[in-house]
N, C-alpha and C positions, 0 to 999 in steps of 0.2 A: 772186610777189605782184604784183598791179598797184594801184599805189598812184592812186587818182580824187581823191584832196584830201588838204588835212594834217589833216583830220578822220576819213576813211576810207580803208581799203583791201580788195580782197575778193583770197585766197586761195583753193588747194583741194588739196584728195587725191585719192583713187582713190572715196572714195564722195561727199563735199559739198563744198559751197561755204564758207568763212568769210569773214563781213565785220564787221571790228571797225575800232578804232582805231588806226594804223599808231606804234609804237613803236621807233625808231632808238636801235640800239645796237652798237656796234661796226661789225664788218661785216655784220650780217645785220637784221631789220626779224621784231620781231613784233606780234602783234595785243593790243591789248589790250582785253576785254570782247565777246569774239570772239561771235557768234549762227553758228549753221548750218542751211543751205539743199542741199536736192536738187539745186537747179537752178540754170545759171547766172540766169537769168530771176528769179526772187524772190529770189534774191540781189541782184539791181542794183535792185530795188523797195524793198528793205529800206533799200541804203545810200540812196539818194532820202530815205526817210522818216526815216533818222536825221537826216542834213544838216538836210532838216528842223525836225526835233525841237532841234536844237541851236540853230539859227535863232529857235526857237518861246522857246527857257529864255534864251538870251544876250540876247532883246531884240531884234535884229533884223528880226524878222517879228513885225509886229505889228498884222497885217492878214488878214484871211480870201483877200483876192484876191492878196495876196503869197503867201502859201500855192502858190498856183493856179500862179503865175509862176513862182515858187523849182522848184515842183515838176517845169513843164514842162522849165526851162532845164537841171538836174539831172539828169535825165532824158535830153537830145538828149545832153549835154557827158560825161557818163557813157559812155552807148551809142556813142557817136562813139570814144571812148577803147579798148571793147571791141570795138570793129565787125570787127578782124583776128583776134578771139579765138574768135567765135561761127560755129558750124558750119552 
């Protein structure tokens, strides 16, 4: 599992991607409210647009151009995170 924030994490198997929200417990980490993805690619799209989306309900973004900003910085800081993972 690679954990990109304490709001998401994207996992996977033999066919998809999961990226849900990263739940600690004990020794192992599950997702919870898990979406799956083909690819790693719309996979790290989706966690963007949750971060997002959670940004958007908690208040913090409350702006169209923070939208724009959240989205690009989430995005590099994500990709940068996965950059050893993608083939």
């Amino acid at each position: 599992m690679i954990v990109l924030s304490d709001e998401v994490a994207i996992t996977a198997d033999s066919l998809q991607y999961a990226v849900g929200e990263p739940i600690r417990g004990g020794k192992s980490t599950m997702l919870a409210n898990a979406k799956y993805y083909g690819s790693l690619n719309a996979a790290l799209r989706a966690a963007v647009a949750d971060c997002v989306r959670a940004g958007v309900a908690d208040g913090s973004i409350t702006e169209l151009r923070q939208v724009v900003a959240v989205q690009a910085r989430l995005q590099q800081e994500f990709t940068e995170k996965l950059k050893e993972v993608k083939v």
